[in-house]
N, C-alpha and C positions, 0 to 999 in steps of 0.2 A: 189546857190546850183544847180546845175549838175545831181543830181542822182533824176532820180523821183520816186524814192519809197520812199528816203527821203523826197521828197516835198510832197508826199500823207500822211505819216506817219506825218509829222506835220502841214498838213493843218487838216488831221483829227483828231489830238488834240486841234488845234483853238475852233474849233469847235463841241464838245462834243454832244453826247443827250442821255435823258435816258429812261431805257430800253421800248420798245413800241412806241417809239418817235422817233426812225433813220430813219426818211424821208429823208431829205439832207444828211445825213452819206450813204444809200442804195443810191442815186442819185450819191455822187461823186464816188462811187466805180462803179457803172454802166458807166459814164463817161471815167473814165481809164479805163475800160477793153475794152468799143465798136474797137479803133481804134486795139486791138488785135485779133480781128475777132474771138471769140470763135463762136464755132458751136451752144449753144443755150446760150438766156440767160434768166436768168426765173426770174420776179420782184414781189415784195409782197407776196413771200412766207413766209407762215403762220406771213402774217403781213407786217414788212416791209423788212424781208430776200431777198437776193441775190442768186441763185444758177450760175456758170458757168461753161461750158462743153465743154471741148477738147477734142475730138473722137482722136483716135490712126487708123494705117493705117490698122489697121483690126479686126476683132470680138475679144470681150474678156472680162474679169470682171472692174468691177465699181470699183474705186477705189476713196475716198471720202477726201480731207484734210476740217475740219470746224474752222471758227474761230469766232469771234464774235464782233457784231457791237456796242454793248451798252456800255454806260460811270456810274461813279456813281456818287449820288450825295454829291459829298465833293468837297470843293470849297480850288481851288490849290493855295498852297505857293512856287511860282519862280516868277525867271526874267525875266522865258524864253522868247526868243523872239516870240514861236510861243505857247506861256500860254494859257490856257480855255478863251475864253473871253464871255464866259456864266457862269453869276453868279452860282456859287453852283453845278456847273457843268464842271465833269472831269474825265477826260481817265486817273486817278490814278491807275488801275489795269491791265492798259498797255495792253488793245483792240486795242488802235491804231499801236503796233507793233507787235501784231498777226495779224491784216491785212494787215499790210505791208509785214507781211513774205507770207502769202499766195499771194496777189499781186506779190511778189518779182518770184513767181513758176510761177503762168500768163505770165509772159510775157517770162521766158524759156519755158514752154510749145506752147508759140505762134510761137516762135522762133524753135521748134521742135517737133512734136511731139512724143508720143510715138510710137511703130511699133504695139501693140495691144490696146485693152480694149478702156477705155475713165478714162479721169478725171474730177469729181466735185468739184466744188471749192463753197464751202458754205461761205457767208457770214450772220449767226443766227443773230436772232433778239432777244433780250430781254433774254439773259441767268442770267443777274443779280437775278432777281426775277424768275428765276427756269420755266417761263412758254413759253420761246422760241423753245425750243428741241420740246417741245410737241407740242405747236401750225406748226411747217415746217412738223409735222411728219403727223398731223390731215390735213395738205392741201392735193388734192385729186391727187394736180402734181407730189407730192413726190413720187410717186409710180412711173414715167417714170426717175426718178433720184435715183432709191434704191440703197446703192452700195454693194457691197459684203466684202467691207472692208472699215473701214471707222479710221480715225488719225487727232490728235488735240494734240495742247502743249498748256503750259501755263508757260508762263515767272516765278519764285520764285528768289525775293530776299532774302539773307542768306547762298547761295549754291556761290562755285565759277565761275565767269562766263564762260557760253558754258559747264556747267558738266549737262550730264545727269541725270534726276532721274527718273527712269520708277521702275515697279513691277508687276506683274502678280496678279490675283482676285481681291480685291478693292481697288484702286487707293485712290479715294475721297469718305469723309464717307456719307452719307445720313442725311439731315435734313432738318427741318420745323417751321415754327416760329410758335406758340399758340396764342392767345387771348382766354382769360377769363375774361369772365363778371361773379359778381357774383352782384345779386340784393335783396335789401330788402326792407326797408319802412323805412324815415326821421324821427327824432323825436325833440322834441326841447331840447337842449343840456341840461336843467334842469332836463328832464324826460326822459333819452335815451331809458330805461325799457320799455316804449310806443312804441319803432322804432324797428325794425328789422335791426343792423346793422352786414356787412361784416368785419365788422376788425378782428374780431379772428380766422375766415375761412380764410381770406386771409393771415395774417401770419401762421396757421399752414400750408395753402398752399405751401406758399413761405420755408417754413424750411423745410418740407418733399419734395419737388423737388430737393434739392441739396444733398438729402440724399437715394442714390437708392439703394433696398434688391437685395442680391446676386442672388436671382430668376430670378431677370430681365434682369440683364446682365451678358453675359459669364466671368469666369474668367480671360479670354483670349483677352475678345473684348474693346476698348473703347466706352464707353457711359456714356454722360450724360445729364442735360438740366441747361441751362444756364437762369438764371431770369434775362432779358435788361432794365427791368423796373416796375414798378404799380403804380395806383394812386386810393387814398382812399379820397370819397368824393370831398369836397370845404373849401375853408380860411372863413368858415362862422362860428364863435366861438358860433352862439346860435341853431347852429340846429348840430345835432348827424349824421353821415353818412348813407347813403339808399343802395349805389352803391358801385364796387372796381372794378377794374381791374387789371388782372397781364399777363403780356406780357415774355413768355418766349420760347428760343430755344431751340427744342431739335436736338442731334447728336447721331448717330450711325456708326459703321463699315459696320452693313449688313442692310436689306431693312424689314427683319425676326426680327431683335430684336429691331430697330424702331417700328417695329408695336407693340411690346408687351411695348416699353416705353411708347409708345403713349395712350395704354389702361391701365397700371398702374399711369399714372401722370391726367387720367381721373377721375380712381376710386380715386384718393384723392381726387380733386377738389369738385365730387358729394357727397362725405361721408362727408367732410368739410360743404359743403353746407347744408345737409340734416339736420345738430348735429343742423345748429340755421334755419332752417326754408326757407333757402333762392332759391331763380331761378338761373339756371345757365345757360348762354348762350357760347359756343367753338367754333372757329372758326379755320380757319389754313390758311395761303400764306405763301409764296418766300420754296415752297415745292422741297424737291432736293431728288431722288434716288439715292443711291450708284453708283460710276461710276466703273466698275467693268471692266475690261483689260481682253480680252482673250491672252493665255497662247501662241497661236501661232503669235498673233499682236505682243505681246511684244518681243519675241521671234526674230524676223523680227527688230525691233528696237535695238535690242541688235546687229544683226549682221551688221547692217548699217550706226553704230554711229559713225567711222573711229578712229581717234586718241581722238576724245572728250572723257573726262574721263567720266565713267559711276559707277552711286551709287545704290540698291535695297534699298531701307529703309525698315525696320522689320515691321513699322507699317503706318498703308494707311496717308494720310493727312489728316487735320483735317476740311480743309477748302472744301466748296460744289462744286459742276460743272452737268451743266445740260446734257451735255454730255452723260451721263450715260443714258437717254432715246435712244440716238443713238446706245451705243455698245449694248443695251439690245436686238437690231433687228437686225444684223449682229456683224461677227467679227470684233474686233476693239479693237484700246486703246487711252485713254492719256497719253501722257508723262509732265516734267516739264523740262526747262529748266536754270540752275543757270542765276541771271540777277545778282551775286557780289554780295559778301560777306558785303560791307560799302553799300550800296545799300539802302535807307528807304524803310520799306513794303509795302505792298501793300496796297491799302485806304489810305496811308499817303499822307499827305496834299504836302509833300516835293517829293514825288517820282516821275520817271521819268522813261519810258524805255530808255533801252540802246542801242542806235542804232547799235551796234557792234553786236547786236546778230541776227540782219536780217539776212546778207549773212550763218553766220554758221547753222541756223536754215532753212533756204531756202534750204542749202544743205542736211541736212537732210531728210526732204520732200521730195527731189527731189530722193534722192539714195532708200527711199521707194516705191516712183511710180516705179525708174527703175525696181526694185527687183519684183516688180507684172506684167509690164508691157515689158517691153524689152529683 
């Protein structure tokens, strides 16, 4: 193979890592870009992120493409020849070819630059679990790479391929995964009346989480909270249970009725708890904000997209992006773009980016740096 964005694009599926762990992922991307002489190049940001920065040949706004370095962990079903060969570990959500697309900008931006501004070229760390946005944002360098406009795609199988799907206010809904400990006291399964057990806290738990009052969410918005799991007690048939745990997701449209899910799926948990006596411990990670599109980002994308067909969908996506810490401090958006229609999803064990969507997706990028910069 000839094209090396193809050969990064599948060496950096070889070899997968996941999120907080793209040491060698942030090395070979620093790797290819050195011999393109970018004007700065900034390593371990907020962890093991990448920034790089092509100045234009004269003063002018920050213009930001970000993509992201992290793999998940699902362990891939191909032949491929260039397959995960880290067990349980895989660029199924098709990070390696949003880096290849921004790679693909690199090196026509090397090749030319802009006549103004500069471009950053973000390579995030750990957006899987929701805390890479935040940590590049909390590093103290981000503020010499702020941009004033900032754009990110994200591949979607289901759509046809190279079709646009962009939307103005939230793109991607908000959520956060729970933990709940509820605790009581063991007893011996003769005399359970002696223990303090969670079983009936924990299912009226688990049935009123799937069942939310119209106070809580708008008529208008989707929300709800997804239960991934529990587990009640141990396979111990003479002692009664002490402990439970219930692991649930919740989702929202806005950042505004997340909070108010988040304090009515609480007041169950604590009222449940209270009725038999029991402690309750809440927890929260892989925590996502709304990713929320300003109206003139998208705007900008609408008029840049050439003959690629272009969709609004009526309602945001369903699925999270940590993105939305970036457009929350300048304007910005995501877009998605179709990766086919026969395509397996995304996290599926079977899936694969398409590499045909580099160049049109390059070109994209590229016609919105010109549009701010040229």
């Amino acid at each position: 193979m000839n094209d090396p964005i193809r050969q990064l694009r599948h060496t950096l599926h070889t070899y997968p890592e996941l999120s907080g762990e793209e040491h060698n992922t942030a090395k070979r991307i620093v790797r290819f870009f050195s011999p393109l002489s970018p004007d700065a190049i900034l390593e371990e940001l907020g962890g093991c992120g990448v920034a790089l920065v092509f100045s234009g040949q004269a003063p002018g706004p920050t213009v930001m493409l970000r993509c992201e370095l992290d793999a998940v962990p699902v362990q891939e079903r191909s032949q491929l020849d260039y397959c995960s060969k880290i067990n349980g570990v895989a660029h199924q959500c098709g990070h390696d070819g949003h880096m290849a697309i921004v790679a693909a900008v690199g090196m026509e931006l090397a090749a030319k630059r802009t006549q103004h501004g500069r471009v950053v070229l973000l390579f995030q760390p750990a957006e899987e679990n929701g805390m890479g946005a935040k940590a590049v944002l909390q590093d103290p360098r981000f503020e010499a790479i702020r941009p004033d406009v900032a754009f990110a795609l994200h591949n979607l199988p289901g759509y046809p391929l190279g079709q646009i799907i962009v939307r103005p206010g939230t793109f991607n809904c908000a959520s956060r995964g729970m933990s709940v400990k509820l605790s009581g006291s063991t007893a011996h399964a003769a005399q359970p009346e002696t223990g303090q057990s969670p079983a009936a806290a924990m299912c009226t738990c688990i049935q009123k989480m799937s069942v939310l009052p119209p106070a809580t969410v708008p008529a208008d918005e989707t929300a709800f909270a997804t239960v991934v799991g529990a587990q009640l007690g141990k396979k111990a048939f003479g002692t009664a249970p002490g402990e439970a745990q219930i692991w649930t997701t919740l989702r929202s449209e806005t950042d505004a009725t997340m909070k108010k899910l988040t304090q009515y799926i609480e007041h169950i948990v604590h009222d449940a708890a209270a009725e038999d006596g029991l402690r309750v411990s809440i927890e929260y990670q892989d925590v996502f904000p709304a990713t929320v599109n300003g109206a003139q980002a998208v705007k900008r994308i609408q008029e840049v997209v050439g003959d690629a067909p272009l969709t609004i969908p009526n309602k945001p996506l369903r699925w999270s992006e940590d993105f939305g810490r970036i457009t929350a401090t300048c304007e910005g958006a995501l877009f998605a773009v179709g990766a086919g229609t026969d395509r397996p999803n995304l996290h599926n064990p079977d899936y694969d980016f398409p590499n045909a969507l580099i160049q049109p997706a390059k070109d994209i990028f590229m016609r919105l740096i010109s549009s701010y910069l040229d």
